[in-house]
N, C-alpha and C positions, 0 to 999 in steps of 0.2 A: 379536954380535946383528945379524939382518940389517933394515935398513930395507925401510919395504914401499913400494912400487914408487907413484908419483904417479897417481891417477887422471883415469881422460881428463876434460877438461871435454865438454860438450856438442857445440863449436863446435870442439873437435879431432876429437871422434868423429866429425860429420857432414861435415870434409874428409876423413877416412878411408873412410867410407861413400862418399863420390862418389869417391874414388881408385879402390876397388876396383870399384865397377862398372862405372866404363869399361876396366880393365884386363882384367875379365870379357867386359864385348859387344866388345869389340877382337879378344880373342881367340876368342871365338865368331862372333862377325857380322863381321871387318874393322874395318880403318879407314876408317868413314864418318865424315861430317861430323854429327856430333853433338852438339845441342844441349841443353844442361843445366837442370834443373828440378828444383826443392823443392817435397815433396809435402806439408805441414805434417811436417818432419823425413826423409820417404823422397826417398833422390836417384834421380833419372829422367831420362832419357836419351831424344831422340827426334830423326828426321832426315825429318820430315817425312811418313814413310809410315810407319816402324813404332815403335814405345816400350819401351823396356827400363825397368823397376821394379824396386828391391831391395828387398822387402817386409821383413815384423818375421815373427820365430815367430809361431807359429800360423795363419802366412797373414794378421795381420793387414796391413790394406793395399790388399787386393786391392779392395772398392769404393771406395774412393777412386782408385786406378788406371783402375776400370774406367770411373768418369765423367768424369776427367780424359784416356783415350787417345779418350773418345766428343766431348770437346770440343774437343780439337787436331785432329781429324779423322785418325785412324792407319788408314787404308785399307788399310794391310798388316799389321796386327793387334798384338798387346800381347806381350810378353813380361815375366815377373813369374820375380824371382830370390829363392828361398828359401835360407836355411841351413839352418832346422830346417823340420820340419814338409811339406817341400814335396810330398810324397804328398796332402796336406790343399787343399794348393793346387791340384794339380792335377784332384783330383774335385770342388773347386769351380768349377774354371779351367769344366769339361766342362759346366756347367750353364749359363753364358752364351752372348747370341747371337749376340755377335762374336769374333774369334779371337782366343784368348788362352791359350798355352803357358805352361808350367810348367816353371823349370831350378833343379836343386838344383845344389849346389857342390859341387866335389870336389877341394880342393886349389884349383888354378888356373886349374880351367877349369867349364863348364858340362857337365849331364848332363840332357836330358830327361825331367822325373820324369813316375812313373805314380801314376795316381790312388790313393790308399790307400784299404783296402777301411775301410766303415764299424763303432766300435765296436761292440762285441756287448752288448748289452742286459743288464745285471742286476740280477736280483729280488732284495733283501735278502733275508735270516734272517731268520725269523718271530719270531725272539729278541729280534732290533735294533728291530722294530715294537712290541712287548712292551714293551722298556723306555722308548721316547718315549710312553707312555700320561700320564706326569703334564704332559704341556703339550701334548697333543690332549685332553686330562680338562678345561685351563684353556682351549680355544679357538682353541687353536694348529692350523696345519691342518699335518701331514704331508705331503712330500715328497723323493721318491727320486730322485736322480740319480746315475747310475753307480756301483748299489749301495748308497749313503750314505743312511742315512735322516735327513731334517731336520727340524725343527720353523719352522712361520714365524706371523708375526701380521701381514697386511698384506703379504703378500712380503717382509716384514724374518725374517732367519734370527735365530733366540731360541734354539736349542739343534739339537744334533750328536748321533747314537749312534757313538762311535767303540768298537774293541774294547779289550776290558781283561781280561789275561789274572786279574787279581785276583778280576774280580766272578764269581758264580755262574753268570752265561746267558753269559760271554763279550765280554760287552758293558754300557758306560756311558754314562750320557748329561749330555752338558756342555754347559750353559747359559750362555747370553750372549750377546752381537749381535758375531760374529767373532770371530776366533783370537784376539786378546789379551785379550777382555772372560772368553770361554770357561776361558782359561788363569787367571786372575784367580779365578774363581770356584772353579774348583780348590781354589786355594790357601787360598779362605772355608771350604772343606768343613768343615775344623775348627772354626769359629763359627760356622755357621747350617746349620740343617737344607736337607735337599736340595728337601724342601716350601715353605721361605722363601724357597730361591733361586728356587724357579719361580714361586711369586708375583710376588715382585718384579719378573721380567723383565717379566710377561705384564702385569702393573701399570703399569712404570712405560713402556715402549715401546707400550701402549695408549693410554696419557693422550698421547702425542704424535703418531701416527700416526693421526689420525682427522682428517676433515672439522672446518674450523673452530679445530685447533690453531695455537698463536702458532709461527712457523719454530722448526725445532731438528734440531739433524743427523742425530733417529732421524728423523726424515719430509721429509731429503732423501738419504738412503740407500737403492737398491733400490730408483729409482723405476719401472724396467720392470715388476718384478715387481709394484710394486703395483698398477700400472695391468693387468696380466694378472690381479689377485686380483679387480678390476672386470668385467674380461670375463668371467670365471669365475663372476661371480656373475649377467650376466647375457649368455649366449651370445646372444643376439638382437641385441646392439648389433653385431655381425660378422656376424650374416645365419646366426651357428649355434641347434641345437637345442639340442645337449649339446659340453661339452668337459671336458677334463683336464689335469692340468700334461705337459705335454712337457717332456726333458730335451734341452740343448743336443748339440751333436754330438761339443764336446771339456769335458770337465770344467772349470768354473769356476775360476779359481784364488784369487777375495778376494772380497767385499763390492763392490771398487768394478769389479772387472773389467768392462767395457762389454759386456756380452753381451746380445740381447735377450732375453724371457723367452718363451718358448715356451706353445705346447696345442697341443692335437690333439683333432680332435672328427668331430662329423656336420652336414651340413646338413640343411635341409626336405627334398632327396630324397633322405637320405641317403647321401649321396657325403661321401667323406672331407674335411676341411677342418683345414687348419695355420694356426696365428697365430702372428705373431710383436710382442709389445710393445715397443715402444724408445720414450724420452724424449730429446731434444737431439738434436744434427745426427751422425747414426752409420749411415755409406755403411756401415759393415762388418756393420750388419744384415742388408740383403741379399742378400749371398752366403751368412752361419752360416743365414738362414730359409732360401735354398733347397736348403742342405745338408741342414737337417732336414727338408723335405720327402723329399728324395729319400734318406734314412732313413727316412723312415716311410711315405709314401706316396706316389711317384713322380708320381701322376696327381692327387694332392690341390690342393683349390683352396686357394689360399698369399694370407694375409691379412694384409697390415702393417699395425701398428694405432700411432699416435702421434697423442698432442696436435694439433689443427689447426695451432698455431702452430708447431711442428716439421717441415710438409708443405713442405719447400723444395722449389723445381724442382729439383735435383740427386737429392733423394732419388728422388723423382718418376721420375727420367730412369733411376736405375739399377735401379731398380724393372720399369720399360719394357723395360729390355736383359737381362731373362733369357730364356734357350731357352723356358721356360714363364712368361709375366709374373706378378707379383703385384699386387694390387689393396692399394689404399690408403683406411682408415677411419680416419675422425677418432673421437676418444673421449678427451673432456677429463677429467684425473686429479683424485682428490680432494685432494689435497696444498694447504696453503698456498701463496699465491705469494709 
């Protein structure tokens, strides 16, 4: 029997991380004299003119790099090292308006990535919209992202159409607030009708999710979205006529993933207009909003929208520092404090 191998702690991992990226810009850039820096867990590197970063998948990272190489003052520009994902980083890298390179790993060394071109758009089955009728029937508003049809109350996800090669149109629809709750319910199938089950969600995730409820973790869950369900019901507090849910640029991966929440609409002269909603202190809205602009509408005016009490100077700054800025509106959420 073989024993499984000890897992890293945290504070092995992260001397691991700063090991490998100086042995990375060593052998990319030389042996300069390089000064070491933790970036809330990213190790970074800087000699005064330029910054080396080992970001996370998906590019996370990059705005927090990108306010941190604008406040060390990096005159010779940022470098941001990906493992995964770094096509991602670098068509984000192109959208800022100081100099900031993109190196995927390759083995032992650095390789200058190219920007990756952006996902391609998908319209579900008319099938999959068919069968999320019994929780848009309850109030629930529908939402597609990359293909997926969802069900939400508040920007809280209440129900999934996933495929099933069982049912008649190909597809099911499973109820509940995330993957375990979803999974869970499944398993009631055999005790309560699929009517009971969507009652209940829409029931009991209403009674907490409104103006005025006592704290509970269905109404601190999915707060961007809920505050984009506020702009969406009133486009004018962002200076729009009309909007829509926008899907992010890379697929969602949970409930708590930090992603802002997206639209896409019109203003008064009808010029395109992108929002992006975020709650708490989250630089990496910045770059996913003006990815999605530049998915959707290269020239569109780009709208961050968070609580007044989430307007830090940093966000503020990195906001400042895209090739096209984005502008910043307060819009305080319904949520309990």
């Amino acid at each position: 029997m073989t024993t499984p191998a000890p897992s890293l702690g945290d504070a092995q991992r992260a001397r691991l991380a700063r090991a490998k990226l100086r042995a990375l810009a060593r052998e990319r850039f030389g042996g300069r004299d390089w000064a070491e820096e933790d970036l809330s867990g990213l190790p970074a590197l800087h000699d005064g003119d330029e910054g080396v970063v080992l970001l996370e998948a998906r590019a996370w990272g990059l705005g927090l790099a990108l306010v941190w190489a604008d406040k060390v003052g990096l005159a010779g520009g940022l470098h941001v090292v990906v493992e995964v994902d770094a096509g991602v980083a670098a068509r984000r890298a192109a959208l800022l308006a100081p100099t900031v390179r993109a190196w995927s790993v390759r083995g032992t060394t650095l390789e200058e990535a190219r920007p990756a071109p952006h996902a391609e758009v998908l319209a579900p089955p008319e099938d999959a919209l068919v069968v999320a009728e019994p929780l848009r029937r309850r109030g629930a508003d529908l939402v597609v992202e990359h293909g997926v049809v969802l069900a939400e109350i508040l920007g809280l996800e209440v129900g999934r159409v996933v495929p099933d090669e069982a049912a008649p149109s190909g597809w099911a629809l499973e109820v509940g607030v995330g993957k375990n709750d979803r999974a869970a319910s499944v398993v009631m199938g055999a005790l309560r009708s699929a009517e009971d089950a969507v009652r209940n969600v829409v029931e009991v995730v209403g009674a907490h999710r409104r103006p005025g409820a006592a704290p509970h973790l269905l109404n601190r869950l999915a707060r961007p979205r809920w505050l984009r369900a506020s702009v969406l019901g009133d486009p004018g507090l962002v200076g729009a006529t009309s909007l829509a849910p926008l899907e992010p640029p890379l697929p969602r991966q949970n409930l708590i993933d930090p992603v802002p929440a997206l639209a896409a609409g019109q203003g008064p002269d009808g010029a395109p207009i992108v929002v992006a909603c975020s709650v708490g202190v989250d630089l990496e809205a910045v770059p996913i909003a003006a990815d999605a602009r530049d998915r959707y509408a290269p020239d569109a005016d780009l709208v961050l929208v968070t609580p007044a009490r989430d307007q830090y100077p940093p966000l503020r700054r990195a906001a400042a520092l895209l090739r096209r800025p984005a502008r910043l509106v307060a819009v305080e959420g319904p949520w309990p404090l």
